[in-house]
PDB file of N, CA, C and O in Angstrom:
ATOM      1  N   UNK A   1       0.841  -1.188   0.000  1.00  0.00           N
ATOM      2  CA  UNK A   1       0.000   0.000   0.000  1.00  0.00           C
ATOM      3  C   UNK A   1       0.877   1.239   0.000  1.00  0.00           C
ATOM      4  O   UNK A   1       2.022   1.263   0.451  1.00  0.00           O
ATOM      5  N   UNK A   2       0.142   2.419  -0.627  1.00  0.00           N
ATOM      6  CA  UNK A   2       1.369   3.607  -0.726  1.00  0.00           C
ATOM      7  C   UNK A   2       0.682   4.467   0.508  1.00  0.00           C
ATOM      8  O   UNK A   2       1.070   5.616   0.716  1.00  0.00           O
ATOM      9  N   UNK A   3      -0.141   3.991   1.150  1.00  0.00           N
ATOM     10  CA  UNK A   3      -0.460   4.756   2.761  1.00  0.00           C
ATOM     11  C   UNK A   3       0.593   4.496   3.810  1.00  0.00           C
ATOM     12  O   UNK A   3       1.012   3.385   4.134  1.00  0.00           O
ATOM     13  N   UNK A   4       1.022   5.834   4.371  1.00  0.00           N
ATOM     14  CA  UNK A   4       1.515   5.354   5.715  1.00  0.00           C
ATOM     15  C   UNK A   4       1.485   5.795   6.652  1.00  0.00           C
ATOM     16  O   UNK A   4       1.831   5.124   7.625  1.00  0.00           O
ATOM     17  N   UNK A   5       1.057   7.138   6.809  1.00  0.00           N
ATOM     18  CA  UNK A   5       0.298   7.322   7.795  1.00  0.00           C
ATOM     19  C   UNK A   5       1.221   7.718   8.902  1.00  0.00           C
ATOM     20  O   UNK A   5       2.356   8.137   8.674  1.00  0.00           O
ATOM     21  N   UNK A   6       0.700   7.573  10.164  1.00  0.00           N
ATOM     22  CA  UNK A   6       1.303   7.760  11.147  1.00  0.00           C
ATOM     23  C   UNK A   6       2.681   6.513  11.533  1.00  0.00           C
ATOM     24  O   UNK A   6       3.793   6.765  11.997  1.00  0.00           O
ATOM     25  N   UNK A   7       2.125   5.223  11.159  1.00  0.00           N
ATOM     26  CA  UNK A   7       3.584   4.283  11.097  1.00  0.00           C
ATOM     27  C   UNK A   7       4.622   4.324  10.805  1.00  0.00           C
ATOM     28  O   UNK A   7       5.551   3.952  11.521  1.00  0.00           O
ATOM     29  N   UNK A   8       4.754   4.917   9.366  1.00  0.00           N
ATOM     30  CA  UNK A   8       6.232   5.528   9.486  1.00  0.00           C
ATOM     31  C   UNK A   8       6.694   6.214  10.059  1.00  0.00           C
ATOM     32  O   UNK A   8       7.921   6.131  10.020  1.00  0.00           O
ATOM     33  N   UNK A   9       6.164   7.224  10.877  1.00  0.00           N
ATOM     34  CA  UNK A   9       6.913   8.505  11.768  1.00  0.00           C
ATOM     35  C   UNK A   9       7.319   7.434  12.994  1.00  0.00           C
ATOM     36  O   UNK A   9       8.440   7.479  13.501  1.00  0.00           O
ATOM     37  N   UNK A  10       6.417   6.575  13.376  1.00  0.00           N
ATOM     38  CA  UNK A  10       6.575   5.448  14.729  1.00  0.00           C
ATOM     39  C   UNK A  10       7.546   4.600  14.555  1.00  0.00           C
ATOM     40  O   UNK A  10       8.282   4.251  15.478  1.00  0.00           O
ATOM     41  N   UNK A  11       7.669   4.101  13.132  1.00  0.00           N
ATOM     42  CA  UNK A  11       8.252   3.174  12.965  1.00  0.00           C
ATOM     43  C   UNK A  11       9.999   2.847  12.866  1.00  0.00           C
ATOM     44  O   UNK A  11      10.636   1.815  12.657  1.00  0.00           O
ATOM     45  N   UNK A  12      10.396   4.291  13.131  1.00  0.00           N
ATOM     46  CA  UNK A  12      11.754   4.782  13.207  1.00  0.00           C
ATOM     47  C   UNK A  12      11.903   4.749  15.019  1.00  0.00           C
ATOM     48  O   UNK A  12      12.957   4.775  15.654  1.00  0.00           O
ATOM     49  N   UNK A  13      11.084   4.712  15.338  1.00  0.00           N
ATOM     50  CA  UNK A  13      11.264   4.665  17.324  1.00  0.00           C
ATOM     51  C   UNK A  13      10.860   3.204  17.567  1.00  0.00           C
ATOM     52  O   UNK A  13      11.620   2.533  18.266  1.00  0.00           O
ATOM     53  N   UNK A  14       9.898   2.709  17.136  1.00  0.00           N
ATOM     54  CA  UNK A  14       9.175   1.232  18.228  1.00  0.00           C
ATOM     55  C   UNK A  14       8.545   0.310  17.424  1.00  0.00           C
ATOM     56  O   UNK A  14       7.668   1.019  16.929  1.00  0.00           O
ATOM     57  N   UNK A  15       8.414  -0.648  17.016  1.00  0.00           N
ATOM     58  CA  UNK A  15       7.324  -1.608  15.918  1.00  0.00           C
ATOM     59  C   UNK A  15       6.069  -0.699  15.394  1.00  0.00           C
ATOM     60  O   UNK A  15       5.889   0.289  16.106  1.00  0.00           O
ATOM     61  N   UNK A  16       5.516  -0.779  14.723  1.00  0.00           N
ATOM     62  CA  UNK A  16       4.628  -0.430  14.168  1.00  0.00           C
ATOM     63  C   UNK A  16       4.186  -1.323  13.082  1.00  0.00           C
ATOM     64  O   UNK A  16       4.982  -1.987  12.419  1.00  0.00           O
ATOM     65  N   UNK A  17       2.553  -1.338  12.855  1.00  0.00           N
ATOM     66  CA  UNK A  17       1.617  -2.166  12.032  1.00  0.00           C
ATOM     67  C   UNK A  17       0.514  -1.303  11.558  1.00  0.00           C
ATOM     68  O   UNK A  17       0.042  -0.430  12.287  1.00  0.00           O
ATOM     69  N   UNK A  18       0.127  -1.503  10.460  1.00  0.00           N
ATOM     70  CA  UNK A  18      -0.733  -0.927  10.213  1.00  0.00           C
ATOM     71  C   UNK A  18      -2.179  -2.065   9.754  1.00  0.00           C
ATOM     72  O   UNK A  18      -1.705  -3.079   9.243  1.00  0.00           O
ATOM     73  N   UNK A  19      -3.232  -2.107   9.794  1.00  0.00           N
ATOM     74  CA  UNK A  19      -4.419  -3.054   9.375  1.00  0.00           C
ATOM     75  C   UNK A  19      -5.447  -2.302   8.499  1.00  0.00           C
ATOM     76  O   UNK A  19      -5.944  -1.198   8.725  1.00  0.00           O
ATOM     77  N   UNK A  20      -5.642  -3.053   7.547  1.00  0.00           N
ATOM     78  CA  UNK A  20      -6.925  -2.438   7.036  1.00  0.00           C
ATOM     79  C   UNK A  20      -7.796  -3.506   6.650  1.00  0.00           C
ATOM     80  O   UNK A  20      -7.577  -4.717   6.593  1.00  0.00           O
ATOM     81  N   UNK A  21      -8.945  -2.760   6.366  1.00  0.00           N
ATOM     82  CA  UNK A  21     -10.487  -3.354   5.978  1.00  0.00           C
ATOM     83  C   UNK A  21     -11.071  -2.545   4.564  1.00  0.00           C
ATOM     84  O   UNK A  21     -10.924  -1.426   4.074  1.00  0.00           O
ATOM     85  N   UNK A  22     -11.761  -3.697   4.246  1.00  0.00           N
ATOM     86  CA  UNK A  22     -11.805  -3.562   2.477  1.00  0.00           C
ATOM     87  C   UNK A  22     -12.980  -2.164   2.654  1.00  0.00           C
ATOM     88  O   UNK A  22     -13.877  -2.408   3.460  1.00  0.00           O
ATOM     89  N   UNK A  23     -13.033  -0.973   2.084  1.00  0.00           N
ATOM     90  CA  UNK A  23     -13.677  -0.409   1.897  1.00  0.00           C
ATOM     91  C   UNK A  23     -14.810  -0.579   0.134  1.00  0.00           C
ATOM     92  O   UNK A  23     -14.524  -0.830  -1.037  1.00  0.00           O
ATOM     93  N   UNK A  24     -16.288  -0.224   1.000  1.00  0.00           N
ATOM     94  CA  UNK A  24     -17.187  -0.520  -0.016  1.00  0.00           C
ATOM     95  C   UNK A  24     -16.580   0.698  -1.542  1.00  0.00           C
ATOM     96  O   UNK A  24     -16.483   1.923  -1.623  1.00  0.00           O
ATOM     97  N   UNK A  25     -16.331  -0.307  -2.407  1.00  0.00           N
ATOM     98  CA  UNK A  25     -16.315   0.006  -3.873  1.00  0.00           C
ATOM     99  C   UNK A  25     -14.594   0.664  -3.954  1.00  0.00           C
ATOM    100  O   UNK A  25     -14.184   1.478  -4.781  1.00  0.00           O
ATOM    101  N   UNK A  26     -13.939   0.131  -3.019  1.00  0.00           N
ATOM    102  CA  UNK A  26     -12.873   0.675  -2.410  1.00  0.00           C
ATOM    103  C   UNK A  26     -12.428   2.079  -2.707  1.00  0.00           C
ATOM    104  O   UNK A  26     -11.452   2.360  -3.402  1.00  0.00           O
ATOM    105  N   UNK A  27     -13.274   2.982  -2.089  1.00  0.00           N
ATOM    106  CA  UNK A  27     -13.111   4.046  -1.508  1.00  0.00           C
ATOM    107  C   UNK A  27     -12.287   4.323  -0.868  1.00  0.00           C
ATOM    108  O   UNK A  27     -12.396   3.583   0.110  1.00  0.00           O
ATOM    109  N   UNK A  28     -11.359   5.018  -0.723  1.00  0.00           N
ATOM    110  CA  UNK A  28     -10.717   5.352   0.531  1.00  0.00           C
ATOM    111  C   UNK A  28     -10.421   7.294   0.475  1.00  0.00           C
ATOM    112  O   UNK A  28     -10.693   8.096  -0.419  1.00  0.00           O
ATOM    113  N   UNK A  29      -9.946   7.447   1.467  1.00  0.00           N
ATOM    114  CA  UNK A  29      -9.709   9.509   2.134  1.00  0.00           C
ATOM    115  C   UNK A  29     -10.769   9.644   1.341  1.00  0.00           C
ATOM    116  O   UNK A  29     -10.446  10.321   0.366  1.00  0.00           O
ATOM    117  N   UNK A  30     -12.220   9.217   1.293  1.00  0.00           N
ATOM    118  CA  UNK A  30     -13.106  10.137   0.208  1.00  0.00           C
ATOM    119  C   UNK A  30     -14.285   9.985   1.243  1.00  0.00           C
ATOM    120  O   UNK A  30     -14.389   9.033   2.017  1.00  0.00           O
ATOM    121  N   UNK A  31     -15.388  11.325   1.135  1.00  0.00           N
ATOM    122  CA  UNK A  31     -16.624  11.403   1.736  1.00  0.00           C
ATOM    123  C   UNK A  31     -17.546  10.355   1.872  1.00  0.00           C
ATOM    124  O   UNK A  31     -18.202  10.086   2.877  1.00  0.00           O
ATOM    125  N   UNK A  32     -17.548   9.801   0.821  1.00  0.00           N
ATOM    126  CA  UNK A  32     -18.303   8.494   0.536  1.00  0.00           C
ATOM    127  C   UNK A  32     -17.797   7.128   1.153  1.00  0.00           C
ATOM    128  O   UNK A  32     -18.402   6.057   1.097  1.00  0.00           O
ATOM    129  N   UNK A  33     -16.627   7.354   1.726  1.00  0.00           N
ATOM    130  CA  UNK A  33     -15.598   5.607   2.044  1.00  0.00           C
ATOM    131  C   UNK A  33     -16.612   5.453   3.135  1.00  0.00           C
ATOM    132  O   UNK A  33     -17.034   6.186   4.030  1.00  0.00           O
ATOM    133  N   UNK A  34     -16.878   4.075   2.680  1.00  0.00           N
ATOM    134  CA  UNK A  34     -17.634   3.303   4.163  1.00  0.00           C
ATOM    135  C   UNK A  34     -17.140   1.910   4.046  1.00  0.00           C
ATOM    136  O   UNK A  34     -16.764   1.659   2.901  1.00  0.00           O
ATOM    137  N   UNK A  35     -17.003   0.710   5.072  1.00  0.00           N
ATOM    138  CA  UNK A  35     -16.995  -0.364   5.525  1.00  0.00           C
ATOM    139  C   UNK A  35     -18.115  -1.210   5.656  1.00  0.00           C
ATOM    140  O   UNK A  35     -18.953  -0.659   6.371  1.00  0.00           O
ATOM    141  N   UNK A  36     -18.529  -2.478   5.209  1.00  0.00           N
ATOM    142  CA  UNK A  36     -19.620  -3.147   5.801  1.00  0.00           C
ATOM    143  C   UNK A  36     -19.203  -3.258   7.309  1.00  0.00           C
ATOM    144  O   UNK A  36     -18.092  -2.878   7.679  1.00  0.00           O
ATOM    145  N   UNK A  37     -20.124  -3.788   8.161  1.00  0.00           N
ATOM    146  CA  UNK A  37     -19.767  -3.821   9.244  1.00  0.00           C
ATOM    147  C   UNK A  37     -19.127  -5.144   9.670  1.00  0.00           C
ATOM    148  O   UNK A  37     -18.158  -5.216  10.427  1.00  0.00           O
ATOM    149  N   UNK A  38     -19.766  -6.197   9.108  1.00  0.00           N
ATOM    150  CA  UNK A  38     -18.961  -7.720   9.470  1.00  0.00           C
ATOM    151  C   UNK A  38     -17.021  -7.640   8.941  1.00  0.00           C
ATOM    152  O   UNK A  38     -16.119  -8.433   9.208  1.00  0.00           O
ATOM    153  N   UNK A  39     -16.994  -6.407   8.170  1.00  0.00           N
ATOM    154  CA  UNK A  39     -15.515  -6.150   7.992  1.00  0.00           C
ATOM    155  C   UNK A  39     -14.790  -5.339   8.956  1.00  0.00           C
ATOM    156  O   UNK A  39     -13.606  -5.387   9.287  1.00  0.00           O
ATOM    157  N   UNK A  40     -15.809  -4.528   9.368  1.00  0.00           N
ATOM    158  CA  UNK A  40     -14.970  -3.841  10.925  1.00  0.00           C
ATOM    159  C   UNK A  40     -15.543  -5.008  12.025  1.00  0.00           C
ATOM    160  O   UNK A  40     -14.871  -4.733  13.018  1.00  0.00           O
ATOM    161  N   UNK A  41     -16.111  -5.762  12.273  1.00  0.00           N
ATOM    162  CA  UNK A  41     -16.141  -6.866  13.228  1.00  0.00           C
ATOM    163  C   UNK A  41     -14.824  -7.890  12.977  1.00  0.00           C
ATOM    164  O   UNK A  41     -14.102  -8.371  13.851  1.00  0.00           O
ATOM    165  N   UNK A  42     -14.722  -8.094  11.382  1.00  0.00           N
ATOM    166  CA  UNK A  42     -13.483  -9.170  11.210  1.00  0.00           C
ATOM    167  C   UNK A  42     -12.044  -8.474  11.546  1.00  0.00           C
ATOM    168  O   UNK A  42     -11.141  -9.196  11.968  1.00  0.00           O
ATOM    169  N   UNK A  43     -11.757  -6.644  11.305  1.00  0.00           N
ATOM    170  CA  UNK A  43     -10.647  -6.329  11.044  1.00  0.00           C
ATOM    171  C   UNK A  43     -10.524  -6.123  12.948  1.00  0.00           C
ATOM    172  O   UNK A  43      -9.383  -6.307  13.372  1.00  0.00           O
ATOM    173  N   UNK A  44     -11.442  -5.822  13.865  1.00  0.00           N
ATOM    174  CA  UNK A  44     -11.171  -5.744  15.277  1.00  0.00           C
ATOM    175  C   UNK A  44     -10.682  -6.748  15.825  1.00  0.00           C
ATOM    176  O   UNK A  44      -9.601  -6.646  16.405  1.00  0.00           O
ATOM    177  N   UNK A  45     -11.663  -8.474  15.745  1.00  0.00           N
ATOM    178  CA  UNK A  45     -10.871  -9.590  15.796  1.00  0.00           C
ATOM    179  C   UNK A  45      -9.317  -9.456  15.194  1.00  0.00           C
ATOM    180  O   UNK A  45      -8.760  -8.748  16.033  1.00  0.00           O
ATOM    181  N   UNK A  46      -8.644  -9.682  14.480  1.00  0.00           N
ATOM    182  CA  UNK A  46      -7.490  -9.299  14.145  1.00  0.00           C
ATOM    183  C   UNK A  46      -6.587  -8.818  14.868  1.00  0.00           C
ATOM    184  O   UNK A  46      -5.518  -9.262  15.286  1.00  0.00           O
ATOM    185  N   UNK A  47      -7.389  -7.384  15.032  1.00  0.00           N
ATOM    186  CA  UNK A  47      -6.163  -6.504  15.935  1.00  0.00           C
ATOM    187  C   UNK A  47      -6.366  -6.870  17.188  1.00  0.00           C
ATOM    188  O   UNK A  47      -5.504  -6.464  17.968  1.00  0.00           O
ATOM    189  N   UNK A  48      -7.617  -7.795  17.851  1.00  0.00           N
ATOM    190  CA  UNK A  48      -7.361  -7.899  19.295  1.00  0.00           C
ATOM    191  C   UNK A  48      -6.738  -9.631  19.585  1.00  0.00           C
ATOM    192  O   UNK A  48      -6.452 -10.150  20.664  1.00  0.00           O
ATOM    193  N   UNK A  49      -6.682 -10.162  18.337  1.00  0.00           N
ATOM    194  CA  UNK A  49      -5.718 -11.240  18.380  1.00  0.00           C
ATOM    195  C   UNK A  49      -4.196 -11.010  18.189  1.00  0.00           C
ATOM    196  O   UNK A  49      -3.326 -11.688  18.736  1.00  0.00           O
ATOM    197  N   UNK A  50      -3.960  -9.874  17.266  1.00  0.00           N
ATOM    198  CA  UNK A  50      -2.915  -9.351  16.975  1.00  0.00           C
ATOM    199  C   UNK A  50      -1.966  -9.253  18.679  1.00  0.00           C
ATOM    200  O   UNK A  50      -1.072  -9.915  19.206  1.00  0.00           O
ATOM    201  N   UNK A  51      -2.755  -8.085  19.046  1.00  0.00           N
ATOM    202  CA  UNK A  51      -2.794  -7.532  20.829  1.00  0.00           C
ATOM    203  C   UNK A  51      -1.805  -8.781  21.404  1.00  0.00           C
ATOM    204  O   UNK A  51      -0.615  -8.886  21.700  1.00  0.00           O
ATOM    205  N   UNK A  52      -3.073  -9.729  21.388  1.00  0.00           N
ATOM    206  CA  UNK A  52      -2.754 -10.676  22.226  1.00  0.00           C
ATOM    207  C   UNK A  52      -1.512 -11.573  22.005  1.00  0.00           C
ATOM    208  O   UNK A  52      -0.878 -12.178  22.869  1.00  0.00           O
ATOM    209  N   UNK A  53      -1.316 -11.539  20.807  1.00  0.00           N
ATOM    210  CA  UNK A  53       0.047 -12.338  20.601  1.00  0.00           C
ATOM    211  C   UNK A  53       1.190 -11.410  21.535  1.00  0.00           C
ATOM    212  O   UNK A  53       1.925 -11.718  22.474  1.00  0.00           O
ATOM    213  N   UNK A  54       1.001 -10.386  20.938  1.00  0.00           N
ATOM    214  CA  UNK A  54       2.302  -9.127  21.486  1.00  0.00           C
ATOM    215  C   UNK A  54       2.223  -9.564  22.649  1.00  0.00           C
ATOM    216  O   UNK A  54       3.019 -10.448  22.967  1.00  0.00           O
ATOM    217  N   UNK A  55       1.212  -9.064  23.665  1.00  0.00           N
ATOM    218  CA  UNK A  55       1.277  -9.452  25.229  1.00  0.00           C
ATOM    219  C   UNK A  55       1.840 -10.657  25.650  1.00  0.00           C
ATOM    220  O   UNK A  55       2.640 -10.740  26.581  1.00  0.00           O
ATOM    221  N   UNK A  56       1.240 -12.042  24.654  1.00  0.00           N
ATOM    222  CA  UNK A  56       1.736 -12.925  25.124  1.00  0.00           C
ATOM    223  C   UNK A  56       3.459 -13.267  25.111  1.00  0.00           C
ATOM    224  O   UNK A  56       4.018 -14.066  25.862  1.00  0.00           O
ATOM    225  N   UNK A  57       4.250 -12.251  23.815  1.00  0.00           N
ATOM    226  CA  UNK A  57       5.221 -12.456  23.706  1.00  0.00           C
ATOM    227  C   UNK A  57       6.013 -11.874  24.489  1.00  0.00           C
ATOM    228  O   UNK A  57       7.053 -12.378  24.911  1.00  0.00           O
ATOM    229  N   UNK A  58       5.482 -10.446  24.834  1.00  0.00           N
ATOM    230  CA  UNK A  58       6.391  -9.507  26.221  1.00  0.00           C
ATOM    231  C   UNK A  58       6.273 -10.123  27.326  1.00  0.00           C
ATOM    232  O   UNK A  58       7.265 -10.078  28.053  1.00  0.00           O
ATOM    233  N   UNK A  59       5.245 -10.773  27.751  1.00  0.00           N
ATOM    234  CA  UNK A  59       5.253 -11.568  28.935  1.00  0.00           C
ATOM    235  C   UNK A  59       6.009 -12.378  29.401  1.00  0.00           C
ATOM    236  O   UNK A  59       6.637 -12.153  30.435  1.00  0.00           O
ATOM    237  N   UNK A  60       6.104 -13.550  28.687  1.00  0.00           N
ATOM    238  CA  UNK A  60       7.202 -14.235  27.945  1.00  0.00           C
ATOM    239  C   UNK A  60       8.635 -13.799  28.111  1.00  0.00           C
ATOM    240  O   UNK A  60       9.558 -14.521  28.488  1.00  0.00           O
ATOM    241  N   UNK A  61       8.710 -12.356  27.738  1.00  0.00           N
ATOM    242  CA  UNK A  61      10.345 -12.070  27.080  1.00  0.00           C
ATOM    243  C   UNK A  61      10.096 -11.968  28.908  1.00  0.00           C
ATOM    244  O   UNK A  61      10.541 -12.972  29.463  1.00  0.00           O
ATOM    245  N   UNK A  62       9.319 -10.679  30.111  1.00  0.00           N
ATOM    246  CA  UNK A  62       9.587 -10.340  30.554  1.00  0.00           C
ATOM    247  C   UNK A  62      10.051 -11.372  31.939  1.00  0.00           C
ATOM    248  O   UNK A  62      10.970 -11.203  32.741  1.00  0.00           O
ATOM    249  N   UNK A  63       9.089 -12.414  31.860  1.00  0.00           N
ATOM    250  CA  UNK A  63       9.934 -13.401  32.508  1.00  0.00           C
ATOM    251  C   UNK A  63      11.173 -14.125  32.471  1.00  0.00           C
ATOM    252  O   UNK A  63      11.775 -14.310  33.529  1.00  0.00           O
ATOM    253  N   UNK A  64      11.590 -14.521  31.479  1.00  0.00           N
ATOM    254  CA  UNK A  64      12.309 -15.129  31.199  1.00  0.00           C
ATOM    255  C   UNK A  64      13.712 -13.900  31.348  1.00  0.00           C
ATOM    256  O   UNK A  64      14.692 -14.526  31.751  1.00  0.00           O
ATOM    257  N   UNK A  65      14.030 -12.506  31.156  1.00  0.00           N
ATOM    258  CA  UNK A  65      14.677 -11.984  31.395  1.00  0.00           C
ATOM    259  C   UNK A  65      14.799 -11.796  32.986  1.00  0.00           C
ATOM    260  O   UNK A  65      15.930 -11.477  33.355  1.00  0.00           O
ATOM    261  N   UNK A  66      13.991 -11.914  33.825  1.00  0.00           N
ATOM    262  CA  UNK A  66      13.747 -12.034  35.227  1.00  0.00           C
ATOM    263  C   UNK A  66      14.514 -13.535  36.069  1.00  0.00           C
ATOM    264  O   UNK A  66      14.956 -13.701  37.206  1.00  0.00           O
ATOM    265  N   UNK A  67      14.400 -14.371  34.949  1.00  0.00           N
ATOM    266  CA  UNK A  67      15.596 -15.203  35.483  1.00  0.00           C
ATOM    267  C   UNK A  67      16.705 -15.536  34.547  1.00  0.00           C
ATOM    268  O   UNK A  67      17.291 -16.614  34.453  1.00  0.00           O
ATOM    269  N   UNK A  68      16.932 -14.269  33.762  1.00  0.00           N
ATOM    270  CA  UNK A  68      18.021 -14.567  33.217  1.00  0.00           C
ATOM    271  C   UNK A  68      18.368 -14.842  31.657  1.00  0.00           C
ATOM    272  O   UNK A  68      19.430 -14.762  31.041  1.00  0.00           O
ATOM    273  N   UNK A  69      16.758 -15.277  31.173  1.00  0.00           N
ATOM    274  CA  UNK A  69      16.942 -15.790  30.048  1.00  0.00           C
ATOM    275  C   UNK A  69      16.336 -15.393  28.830  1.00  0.00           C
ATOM    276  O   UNK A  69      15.165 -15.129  28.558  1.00  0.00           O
ATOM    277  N   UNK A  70      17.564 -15.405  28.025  1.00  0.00           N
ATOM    278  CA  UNK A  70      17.565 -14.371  26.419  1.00  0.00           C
ATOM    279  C   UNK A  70      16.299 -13.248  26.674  1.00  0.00           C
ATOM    280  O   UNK A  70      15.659 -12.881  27.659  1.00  0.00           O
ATOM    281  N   UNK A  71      16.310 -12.880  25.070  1.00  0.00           N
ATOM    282  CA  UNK A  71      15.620 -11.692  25.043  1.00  0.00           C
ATOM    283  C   UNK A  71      14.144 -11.817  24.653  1.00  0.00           C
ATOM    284  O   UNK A  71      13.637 -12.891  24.331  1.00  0.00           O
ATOM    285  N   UNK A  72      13.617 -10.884  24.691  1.00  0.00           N
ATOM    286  CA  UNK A  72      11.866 -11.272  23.772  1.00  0.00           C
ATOM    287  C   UNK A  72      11.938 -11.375  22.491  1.00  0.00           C
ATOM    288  O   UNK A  72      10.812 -11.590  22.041  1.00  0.00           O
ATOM    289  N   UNK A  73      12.785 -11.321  21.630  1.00  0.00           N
ATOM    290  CA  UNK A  73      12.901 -11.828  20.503  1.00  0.00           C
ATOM    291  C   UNK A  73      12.830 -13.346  19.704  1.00  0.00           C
ATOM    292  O   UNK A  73      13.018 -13.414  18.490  1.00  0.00           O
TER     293      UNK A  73
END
């Protein structure tokens, strides 16, 4: 995609992702852009599975650095 939005300015400091959802007749920056809604229901699943991986992986890193071991990577 040639969008980037706020991610690239982030993406020079900390991870960054960006997600999208198919806009009807793919519209997009225009008055008219809308989403069905079962596509903003599917693209939220996503990002709150997304979430959850991350957490599960800092968690992870943050223990394991607590006794010592490697990084969250």
């Amino acid at each position: 995609s040639g969008a980037g939005h706020d991610a690239m300015v982030l993406s020079s400091r900390l991870p960054a992702a960006m997600l999208f959802v198919p806009s009807i007749g793919g519209r997009s920056h225009d008055v008219a852009e809308d989403t069905a809604e079962v596509d903003i229901v599917l693209g939220a699943q996503v990002m709150a599975d997304a979430v959850g991986v991350f957490l599960e992986r800092g968690s992870a890193g943050q223990r394991n650095s607590a006794r010592g071991e490697g990084s969250m990577e």
